[in-house]
N, C-alpha and C positions, 0 to 999 in steps of 0.2 A: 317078139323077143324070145331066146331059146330058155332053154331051164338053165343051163351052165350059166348066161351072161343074169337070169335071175336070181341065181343061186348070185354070182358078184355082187348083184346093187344090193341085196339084202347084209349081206357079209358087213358091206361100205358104209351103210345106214346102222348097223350095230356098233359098229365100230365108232361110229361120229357120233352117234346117242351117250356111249358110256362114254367120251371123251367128255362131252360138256356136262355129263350128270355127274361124274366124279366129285367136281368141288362142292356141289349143290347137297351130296348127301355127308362130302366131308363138315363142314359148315354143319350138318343139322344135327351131326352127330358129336363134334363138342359143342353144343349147347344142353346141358341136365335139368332133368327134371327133376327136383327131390322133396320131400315133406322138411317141415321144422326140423323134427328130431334126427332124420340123416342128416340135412346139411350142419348144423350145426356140430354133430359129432364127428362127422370125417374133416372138418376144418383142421389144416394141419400151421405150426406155427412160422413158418419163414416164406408160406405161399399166400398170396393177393387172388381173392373172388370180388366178382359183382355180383347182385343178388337183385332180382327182384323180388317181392313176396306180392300175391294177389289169390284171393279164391275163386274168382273166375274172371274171365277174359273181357271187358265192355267194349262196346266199341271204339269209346274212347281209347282206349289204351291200345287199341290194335295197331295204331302205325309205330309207337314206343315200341311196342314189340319185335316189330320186323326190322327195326333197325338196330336192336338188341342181339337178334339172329343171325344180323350183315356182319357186325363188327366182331363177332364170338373169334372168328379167322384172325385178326388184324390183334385183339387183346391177346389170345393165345399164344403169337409170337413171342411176346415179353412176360410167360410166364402166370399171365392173370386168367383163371377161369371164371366161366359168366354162365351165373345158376340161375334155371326160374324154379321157386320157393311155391310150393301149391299148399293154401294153408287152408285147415279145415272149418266150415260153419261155424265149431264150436270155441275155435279157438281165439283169445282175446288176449293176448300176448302183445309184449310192445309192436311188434311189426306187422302182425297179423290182424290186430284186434280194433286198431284206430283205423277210422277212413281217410285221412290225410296220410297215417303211413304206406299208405296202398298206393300211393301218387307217388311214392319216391322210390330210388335205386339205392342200395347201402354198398357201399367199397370198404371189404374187413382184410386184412392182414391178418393171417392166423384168428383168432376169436376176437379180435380186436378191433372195433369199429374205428375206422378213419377218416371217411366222410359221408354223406349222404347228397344225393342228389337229387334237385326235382326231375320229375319226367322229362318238360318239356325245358328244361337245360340239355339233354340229350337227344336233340332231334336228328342228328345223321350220326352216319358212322365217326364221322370227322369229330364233332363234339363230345362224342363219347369219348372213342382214343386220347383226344387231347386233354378232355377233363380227368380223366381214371390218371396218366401221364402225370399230370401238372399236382395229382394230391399227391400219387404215392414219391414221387422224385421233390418234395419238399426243403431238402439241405440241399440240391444239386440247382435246384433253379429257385435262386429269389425272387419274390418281386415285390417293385420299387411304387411307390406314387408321389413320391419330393424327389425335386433335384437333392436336398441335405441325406436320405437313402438314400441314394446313389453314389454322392460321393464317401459318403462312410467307407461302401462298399468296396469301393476303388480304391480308397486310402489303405484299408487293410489288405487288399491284394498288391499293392503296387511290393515290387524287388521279391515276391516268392509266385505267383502265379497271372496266368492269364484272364479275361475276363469275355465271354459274348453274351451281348448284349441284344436283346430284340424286341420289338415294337411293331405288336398286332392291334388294331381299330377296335380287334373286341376278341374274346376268348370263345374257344370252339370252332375256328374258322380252320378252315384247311390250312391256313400258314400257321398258326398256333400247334396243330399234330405235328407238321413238321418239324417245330423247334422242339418238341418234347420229344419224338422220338430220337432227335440225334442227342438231345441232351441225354437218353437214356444208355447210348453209347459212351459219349465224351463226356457226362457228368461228371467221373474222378479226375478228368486231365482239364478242365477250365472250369470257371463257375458261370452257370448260367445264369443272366438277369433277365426279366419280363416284366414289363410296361404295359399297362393301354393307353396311359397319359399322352397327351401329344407335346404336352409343355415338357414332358422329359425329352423327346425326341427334338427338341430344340437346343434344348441346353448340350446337347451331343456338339454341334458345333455347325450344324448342314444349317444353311443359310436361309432357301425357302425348304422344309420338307414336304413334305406329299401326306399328308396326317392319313388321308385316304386308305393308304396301301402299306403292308407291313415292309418293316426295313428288319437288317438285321448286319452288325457294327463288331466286330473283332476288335478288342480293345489288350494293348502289347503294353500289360500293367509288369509285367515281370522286369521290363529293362529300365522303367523307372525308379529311381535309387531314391527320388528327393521327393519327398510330399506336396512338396510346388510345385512338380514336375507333373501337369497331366500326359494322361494314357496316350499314345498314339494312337488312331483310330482307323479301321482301314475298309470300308462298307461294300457288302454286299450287293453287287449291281446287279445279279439278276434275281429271278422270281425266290421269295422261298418258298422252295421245295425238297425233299430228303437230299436229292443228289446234289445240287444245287449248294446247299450248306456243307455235307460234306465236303465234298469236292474244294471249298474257301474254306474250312479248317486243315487240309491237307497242305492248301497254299502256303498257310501260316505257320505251319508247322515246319514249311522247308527251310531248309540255309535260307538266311537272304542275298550272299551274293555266296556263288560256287567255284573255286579257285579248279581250274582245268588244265591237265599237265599233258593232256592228248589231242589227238586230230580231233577239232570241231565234228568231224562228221560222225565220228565215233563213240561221240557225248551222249548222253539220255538222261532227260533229268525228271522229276517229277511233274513242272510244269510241263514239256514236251509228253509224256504219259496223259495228262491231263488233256489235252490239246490245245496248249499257249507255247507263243513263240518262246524263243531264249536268246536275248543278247547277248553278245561278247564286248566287253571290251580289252580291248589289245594293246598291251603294258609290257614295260622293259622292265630292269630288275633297277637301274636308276631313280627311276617314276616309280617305282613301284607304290608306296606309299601314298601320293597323293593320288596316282590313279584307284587304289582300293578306293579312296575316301569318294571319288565321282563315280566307282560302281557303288556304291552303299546310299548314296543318292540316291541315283535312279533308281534303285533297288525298290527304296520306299515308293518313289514316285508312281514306280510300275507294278505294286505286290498288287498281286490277284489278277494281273493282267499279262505281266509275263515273267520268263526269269533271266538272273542278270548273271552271269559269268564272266569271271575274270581269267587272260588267256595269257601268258607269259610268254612272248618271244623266243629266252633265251631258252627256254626247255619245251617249245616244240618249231621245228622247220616248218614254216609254213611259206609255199611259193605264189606270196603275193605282196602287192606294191608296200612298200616301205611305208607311205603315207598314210596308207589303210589302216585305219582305227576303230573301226566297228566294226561286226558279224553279226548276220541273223539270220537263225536259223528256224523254221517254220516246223507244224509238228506235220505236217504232209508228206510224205513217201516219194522219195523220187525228187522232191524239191532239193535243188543245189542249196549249197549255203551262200548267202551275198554278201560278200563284203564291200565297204563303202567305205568312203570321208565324209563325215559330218563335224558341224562347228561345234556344237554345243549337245546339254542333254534334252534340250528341250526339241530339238531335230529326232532325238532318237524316241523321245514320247510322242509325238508327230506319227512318223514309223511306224509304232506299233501298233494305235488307236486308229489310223486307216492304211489301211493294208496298202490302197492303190498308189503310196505314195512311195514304194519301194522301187517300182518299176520307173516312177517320177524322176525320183533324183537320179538316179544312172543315168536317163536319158538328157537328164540335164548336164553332167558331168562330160557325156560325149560329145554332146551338143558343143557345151565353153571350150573344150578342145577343140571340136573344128574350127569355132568360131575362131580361137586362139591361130591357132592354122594359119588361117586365109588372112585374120588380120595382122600378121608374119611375114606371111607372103606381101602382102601388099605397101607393107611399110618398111620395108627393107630398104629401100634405096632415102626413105625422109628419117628413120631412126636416126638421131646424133647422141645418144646418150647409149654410148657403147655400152655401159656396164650393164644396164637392164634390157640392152638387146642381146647379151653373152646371157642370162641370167633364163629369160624368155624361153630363149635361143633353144638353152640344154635342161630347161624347168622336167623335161621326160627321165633324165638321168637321174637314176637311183645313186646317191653317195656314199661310199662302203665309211660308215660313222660307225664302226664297228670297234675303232679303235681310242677312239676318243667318247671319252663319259661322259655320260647328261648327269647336269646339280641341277637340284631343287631345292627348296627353301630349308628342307631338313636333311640334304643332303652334303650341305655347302661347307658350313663348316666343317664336317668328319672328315672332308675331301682333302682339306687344309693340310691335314698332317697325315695322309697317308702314306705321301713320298715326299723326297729332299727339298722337291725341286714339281709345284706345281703351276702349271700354263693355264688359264682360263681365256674362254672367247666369250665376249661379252658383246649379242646380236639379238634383232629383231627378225623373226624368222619369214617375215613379210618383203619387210625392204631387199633393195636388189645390190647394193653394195656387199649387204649382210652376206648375201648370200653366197656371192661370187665370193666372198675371202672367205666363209665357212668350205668351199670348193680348195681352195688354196690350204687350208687349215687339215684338211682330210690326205693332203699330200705332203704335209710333212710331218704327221702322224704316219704316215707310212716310210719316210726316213729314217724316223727316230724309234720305230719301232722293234722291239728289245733291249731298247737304251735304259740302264739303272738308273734308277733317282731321277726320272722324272714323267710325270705322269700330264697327258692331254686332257682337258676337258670344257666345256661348254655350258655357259648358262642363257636362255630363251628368254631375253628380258622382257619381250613382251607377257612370256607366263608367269614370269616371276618380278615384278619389277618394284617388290620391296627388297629382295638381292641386291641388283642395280643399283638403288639408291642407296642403301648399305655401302655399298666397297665405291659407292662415288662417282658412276657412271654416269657420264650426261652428252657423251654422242656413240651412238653405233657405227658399226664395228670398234670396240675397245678389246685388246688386249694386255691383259696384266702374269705378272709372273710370282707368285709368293715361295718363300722359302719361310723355314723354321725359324721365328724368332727375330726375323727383319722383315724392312715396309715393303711391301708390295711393288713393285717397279712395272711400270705403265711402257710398253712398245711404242715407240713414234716412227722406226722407219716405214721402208717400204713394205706391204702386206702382199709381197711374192714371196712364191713358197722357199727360193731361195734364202733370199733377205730374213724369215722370219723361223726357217730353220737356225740361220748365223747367230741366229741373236738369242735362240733358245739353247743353242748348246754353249758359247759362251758366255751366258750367262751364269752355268753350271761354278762357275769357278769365281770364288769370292777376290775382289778385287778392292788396292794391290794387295797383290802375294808377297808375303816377305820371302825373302832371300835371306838365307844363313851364312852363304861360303859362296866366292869368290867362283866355285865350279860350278854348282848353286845357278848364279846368274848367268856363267856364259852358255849351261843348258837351256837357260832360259829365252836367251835371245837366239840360239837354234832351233830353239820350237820343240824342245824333250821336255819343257816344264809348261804348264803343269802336267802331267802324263794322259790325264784322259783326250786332252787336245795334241796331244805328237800327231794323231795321223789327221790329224783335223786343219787345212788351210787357213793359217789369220796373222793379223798384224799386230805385234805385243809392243812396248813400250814399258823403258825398263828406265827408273829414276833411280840415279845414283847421288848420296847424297852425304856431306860429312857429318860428326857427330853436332856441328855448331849451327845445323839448320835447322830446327825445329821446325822455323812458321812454313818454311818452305814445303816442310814435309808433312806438315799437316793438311796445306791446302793442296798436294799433290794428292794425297790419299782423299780429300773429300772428291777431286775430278777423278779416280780413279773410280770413286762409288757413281759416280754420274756417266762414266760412260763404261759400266757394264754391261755387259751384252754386245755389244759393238765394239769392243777394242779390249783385249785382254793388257794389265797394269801391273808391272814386277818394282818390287822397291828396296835397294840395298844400299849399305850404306857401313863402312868400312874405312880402315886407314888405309889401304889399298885400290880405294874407287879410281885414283889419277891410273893405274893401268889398264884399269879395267875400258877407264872413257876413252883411254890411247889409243886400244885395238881398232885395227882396220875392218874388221866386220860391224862394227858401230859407229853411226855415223850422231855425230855430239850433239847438241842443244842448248843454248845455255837459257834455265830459266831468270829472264830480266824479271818478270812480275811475280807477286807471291800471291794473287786471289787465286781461288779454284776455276773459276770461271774464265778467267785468262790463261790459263795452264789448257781447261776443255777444247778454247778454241785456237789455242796455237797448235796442239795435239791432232784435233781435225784438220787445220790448214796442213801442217805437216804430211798429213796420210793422204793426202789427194795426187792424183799422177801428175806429172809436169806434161805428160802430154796424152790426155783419157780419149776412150773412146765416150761419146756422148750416148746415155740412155736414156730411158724415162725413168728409170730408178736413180741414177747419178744427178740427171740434172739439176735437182732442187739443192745439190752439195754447192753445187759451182753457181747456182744463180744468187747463193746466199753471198759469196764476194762482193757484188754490188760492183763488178768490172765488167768494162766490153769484151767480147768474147769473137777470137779469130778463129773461124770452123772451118774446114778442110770436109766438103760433101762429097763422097765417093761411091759408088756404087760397088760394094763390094772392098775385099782389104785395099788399103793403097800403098803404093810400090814403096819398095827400099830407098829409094831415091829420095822420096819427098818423105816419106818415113823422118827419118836419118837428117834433113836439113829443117824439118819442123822441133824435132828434139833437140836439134843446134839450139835453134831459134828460142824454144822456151825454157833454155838453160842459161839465155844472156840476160844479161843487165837488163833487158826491159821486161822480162817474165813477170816482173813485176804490176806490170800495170796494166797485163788482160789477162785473158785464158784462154792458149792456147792449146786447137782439141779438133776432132774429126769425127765425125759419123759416116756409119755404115747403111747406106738405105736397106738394104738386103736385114739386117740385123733391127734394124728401128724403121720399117715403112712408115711412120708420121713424119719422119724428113721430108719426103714428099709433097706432104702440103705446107710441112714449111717452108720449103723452094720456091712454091705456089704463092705463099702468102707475100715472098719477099719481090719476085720476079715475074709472076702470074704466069709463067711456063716454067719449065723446068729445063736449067739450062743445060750445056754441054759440061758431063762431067770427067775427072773430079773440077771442082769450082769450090775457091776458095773467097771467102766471105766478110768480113768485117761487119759486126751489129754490136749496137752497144744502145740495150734494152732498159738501160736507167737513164738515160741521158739523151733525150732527142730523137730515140729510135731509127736514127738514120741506118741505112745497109749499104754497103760499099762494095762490090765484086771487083776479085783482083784482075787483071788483064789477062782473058784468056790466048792472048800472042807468049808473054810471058814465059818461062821455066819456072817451076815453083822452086828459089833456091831462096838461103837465108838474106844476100845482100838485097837480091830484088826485092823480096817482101818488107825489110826495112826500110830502103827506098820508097816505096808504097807507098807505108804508114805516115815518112815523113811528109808526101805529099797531100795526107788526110788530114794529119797536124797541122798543116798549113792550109789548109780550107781551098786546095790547087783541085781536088777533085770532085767529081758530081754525084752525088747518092744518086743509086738504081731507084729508089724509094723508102718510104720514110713510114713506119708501120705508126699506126694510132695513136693517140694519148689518152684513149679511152681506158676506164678501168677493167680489167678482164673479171668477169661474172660470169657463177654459172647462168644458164638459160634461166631456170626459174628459181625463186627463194629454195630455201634446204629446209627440209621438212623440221617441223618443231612437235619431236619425239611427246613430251612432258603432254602437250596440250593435247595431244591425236589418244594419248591411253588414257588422260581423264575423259575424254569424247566419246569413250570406246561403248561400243550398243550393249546389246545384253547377249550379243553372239560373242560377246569377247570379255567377256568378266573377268578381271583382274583376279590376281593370284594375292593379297599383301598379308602382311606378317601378323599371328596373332594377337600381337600385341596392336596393332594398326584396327582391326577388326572387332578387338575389346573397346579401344575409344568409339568406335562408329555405333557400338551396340549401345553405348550407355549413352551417347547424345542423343538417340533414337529415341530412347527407353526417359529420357528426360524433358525433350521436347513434342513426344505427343500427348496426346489426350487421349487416347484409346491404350494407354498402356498393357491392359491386360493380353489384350489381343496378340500389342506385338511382341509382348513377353511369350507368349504359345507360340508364337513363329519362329523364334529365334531360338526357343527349347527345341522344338521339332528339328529345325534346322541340325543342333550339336546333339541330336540323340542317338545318332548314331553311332556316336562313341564316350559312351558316357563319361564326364569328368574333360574332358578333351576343350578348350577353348577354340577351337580353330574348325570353322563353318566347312562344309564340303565344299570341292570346285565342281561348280557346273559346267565348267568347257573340258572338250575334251581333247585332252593332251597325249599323253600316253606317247608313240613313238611315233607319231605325227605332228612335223611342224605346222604353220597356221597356215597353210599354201594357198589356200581359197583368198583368205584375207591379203596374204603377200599379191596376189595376181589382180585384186581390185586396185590395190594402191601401184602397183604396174603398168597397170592400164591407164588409170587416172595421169601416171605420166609418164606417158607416151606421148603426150602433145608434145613434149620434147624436139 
């Protein structure tokens, strides 16, 4: 080796020698050596020493000493110096002079003795720190040995402070200095208790404990208002140690849920600092309300394990699936955030306590889509229950429900009276009807959208179904219309976006409408009255009436209340009605019967075409006649010709005794199979028909050698009259059913698992607590459960919801019951 590279390792070895001798000679140099009369004169009065006093060193005492000289670093920190007292042969003074005080360590506060210790109480560093800790910190940390200290303890801190609580096997143990040194930090900001009992660490509330191993219990006495109300308690799960502790007073001292008005990715919260995950949950401003109360939930469910954020939709753009109700976001660098659909909270506690299950459900979620997929594919051609195949079909389509408001149970009323004129859809967000008319409901919200005085919105009766039962719901799809200060009126037509737009904007208008003046009404039967319907197509019905009808006019106005929505009702009534009923733009009526009910259905019979096109929306008008019915099957419009001698025809004398009418196959492709059903091919069209579905079912086809003119086709009928011709076939007399029973809503949501916990009204949830609370035997207990449960807000009757709602309907739950019928 040269002198240069010796000259380096020498350098290297100086270097590394005063590195590790540095603490060795800091350590020996605060520890003092002083006589009686120094120490006791430089004692100043707001500073903590330890002392030992000895006149010479025995062997005994020599491992007491070196562990005196370990810990001088560690007391130092907080302030305490640590003397050794060298007292002279002659001296016989209290500390010096006895032989047993030579065995002990004294801790003074300024000149003031405050405890003494024996030696061999102080055998490590650990025991010294925590014993010197535990005397001089005496108001910051109590300790208990009854459960009745204890709860004293609690009773006076509950609604002004917090409480940690800790529970070491024995004192001086390395989890003992940890509690005292952080007590020594947080002593002014919670009070510390310490235990070595085991019987106290039972009465905490932990089921088996581990008497073994120190615990250590954050008790949330501040939010307790009611002295029956115990502490929440929220434990320590790993080791105590300094970091450890702190790090679970940091937790506790966070929000416990954190309302977030920015990108997810942009969040950092103290959990995520910490390195625990952060949930989101993902709320509209609707929900808002009870979605806080299922973050504030979880919140507790998950303190010290992660944190729970609340994420508003309407104030941040976020470009992902509408269904998406949860986010989690990991404290790892580079990790995306995931967003998912989960049912409930106990999916998202799942989640957090094993990691691998994040990866799980996605690939579960991909999975029941392909599955969904292929099992799409494959039952396409045996599907018959069109609606949950249309439902199925576009389950991937996002619904712009942006313009129609979510109610909740505390939003339902205020909804009431926001505007003139409010629409509510009343659905299971599961079932497949529900959803195909929430589809149709989203489009004429878009209609009606900037229309005054009347406002869209929607109640989840699966999530709210003390709502439901409130306003009287007892099948889905219900729609109702309320207005200010009258009943509610219930939709029965057709639930196309057309049909259900008609009936929401003429509803608008209170029916009948008086009429003042004789101009008045003839506006009115022009369609300029009422004015918000001039540019709006409809059929009015205007009763003219003298001053000597009363009853007449009474049971007009109550059919006028019966079919609002569907037919707008003008009512005037003047010495001059005879001119008014003269005019050739009005065609007369005379009311023979005075019930309101007989007025409804002569008014309907009247509005029906003499010669309609046949739909699936009309038909149920014309099947309610209870006549045979002569159809005209065309492919496509049908000529002038036959046009023109079929409106002959159902303007004669015998328009009476069927209904005569034409379908368009092109317009209604289920004529189709009704061809099918009648003729099992499909004949040469057009082909005209005769069925008469209440009486025998026979089907009659008119001659296709024929011209369709009006004399032939009465010719025809008389030979059908006269039993001269042969039915093509003669349809069933069976009763027409669906395939399988209709689901029975009531029994399926008391059925409902714990994935789908009912939403009911506080008042619903008060009686369940008291029958609880009076039929067990463990009341105590379940009186703790059910405090815990409403402590989230104190004063508040109403338990948190465990599912999660937010602006996700139930789709998982809707695509089980999809599936399940699909046997269809």
């Amino acid at each position: 080796m040269s002198a240069q590279e010796d000259r380096w390792v020498s350098s290297f070895s100086f270097l590394l020698f005063c590195a590790v001798s540095i603490p060795v000679l800091g350590s020996a140099g605060l520890l003092q050596e002083l006589s009686p009369h120094e120490y006791f004169s430089g004692l100043q009065a707001s500073k903590a020493s330890l002392a030992y006093f000895s006149h010479t060193v025995s062997p005994g005492a020599q491992p007491f000493l070196e562990q005196i000289e370990n810990s001088v670093e560690a007391l130092h920190d907080y302030g305490i110096s640590v003397v050794k007292v060298k007292c002279p042969k002659e001296d016989v003074s209290r500390y010096c002079g006895k032989e047993n005080a030579l065995r002990k360590a004294y801790l003074f506060r300024g000149n003031v003795l405050i405890r003494e210790f024996p030696t061999d109480a102080l055998f490590d560093v650990n025991s010294i720190v925590a014993n010197v800790l535990f005397a001089l910190l005496f108001n910051e940390v109590k300790y208990v040995e009854t459960p009745t200290d204890l709860q004293n303890i609690e009773n006076a801190l509950k609604g002004k402070s917090n409480m940690v609580f800790a529970y070491v096997p024995a004192t001086g143990t390395a989890e003992h200095r940890a509690v005292m040194e952080v007590a020594f930090v947080y002593g002014t900001v919670h009070q510390f208790v310490l235990t070595t009992e085991a019987t106290l660490l039972k009465d905490t509330g932990s089921k088996e404990p581990d008497v073994s191993s120190a615990q250590l219990l954050f008790c949330h006495c501040q939010q307790a208002v009611d002295l029956a109300q115990p502490c929440r308690r929220t434990p320590l799960e790993q080791d105590l140690t300094v970091l450890n502790i702190h790090r679970h007073l940091k937790l506790m001292g966070a929000p416990l849920v954190t309302e977030v008005a920015e990108d997810p990715e942009k969040v950092s919260t103290v959990h995520l600092q910490l390195g625990l995950p952060l949930v989101f949950i993902l709320s509209q401003k609707e929900t808002y309300e009870a979605d806080r109360r299922t973050a504030e939930f979880l919140a507790w469910k998950l303190l010290g394990k992660a944190g729970v954020a609340i994420l508003s939709r309407d104030r941040v753009n976020l470009n992902i699936l509408r269904r998406t109700n949860v986010a989690l976001k990991t404290p790892d660098e580079g990790v995306p955030i995931k967003y998912l659909v989960l049912e409930d909270t106990e999916e998202v506690i799942t989640l957090v306590e094993d990691k691998s299950k994040v990866k799980q459900i996605q690939e579960n979620e991909d999975e029941d889509e392909e599955d969904e997929d292929e099992k799409e594919n494959d039952n396409q051609d045996i599907q018959d229950d069109q609606v949950v195949e249309a439902v199925s079909r576009d389950k991937k389509r996002e619904l712009p429900l942006d313009q129609i408001l979510t109610l909740t149970e505390e939003t339902f009323h205020s909804a009431m009276v926001e505007a003139a004129q409010t629409v509510v859809l009343f659905y299971a967000s599961w079932e497949a009807v529900s959803l195909a008319v929430l589809q149709s409901y989203t489009e004429v919200a878009d209609h009606l959208k900037g229309t005054q005085g009347i406002l869209l919105s929607r109640v989840n009766c699966w999530d709210w179904p003390g709502v439901c039962t409130m306003e009287n719901v007892t099948q889905f799809p219900t729609i109702k219309i309320y207005k200010k200060g009258e009943q509610p009126i219930t939709y029965s037509g057709m639930l196309g976006t057309e049909e259900l737009t008609s009936f929401i904007v003429l509803s608008q208008v209170s029916c009948p409408l008086k009429l003042a003046t004789i101009d008045e009404a003839e506006r009115y039967l022009r369609g300029e009255l009422p004015s918000e319907l001039s540019s709006y197509h409809h059929s009015s019905v205007l009763g003219v009436f003298s001053t000597a009808t009363s009853k007449v006019r009474e049971a007009f106005t109550e059919a006028g209340s019966i079919l609002s929505g569907h037919v707008t009702t003008g009512m005037y009534f003047e010495d001059d009605v005879l001119a008014l009923s003269s005019s050739q733009s009005v065609e007369g009526i005379a009311l023979s019967k005075q019930s309101a009910q007989d007025i409804v259905e002569m008014i309907r019979y009247e509005l029906l075409d003499l010669f309609p096109e046949i739909t699936v929306q009309n038909l149920p008008h014309y099947l309610q006649l209870g006549k045979p019915f002569l159809i005209l099957f065309s492919d496509g419009d049908i000529g002038q010709t036959e046009s023109k001698e079929m409106l002959t025809l159902a303007k004669g004398r015998s328009q009476q005794a069927f209904v005569s009418c034409w379908l368009n196959l092109k317009n209604t492709p289920v004529g189709r199979g009704v061809l099918k059903a009648y003729f099992a091919t499909i004949p040469s069209l057009p082909a005209l028909v005769w069925v008469n579905l209440h009486a025998g079912g026979q089907v009659f086809k008119f001659p296709s050698e024929q011209s369709i003119t009006e004399m032939n086709i009465l010719s025809w009928l008389e030979k059908l009259k006269a039993g001269l011709e042969i039915p093509s076939s003669t349809l069933s007399e069976e009763v027409w059913k669906p395939p399988l029973p209709a689901y029975d809503f009531l029994q399926m949501m008391e059925a409902a698992g714990p994935e789908f916990t009912l939403h009911t009204s506080s008042h619903q949830e008060d009686r369940q607590e008291q029958q609880q609370l009076q039929g067990s035997e463990e009341k105590a207990t379940i009186r703790e459960e059910l405090i815990e449960q409403v402590g989230v807000k104190a004063g508040k009757a109403q338990g948190p919801g465990r599912d999660l709602r937010g602006t996700a309907p139930r789709l998982a739950g809707r695509e089980k019951q999809a599936r399940r019928h699909s046997e269809l």
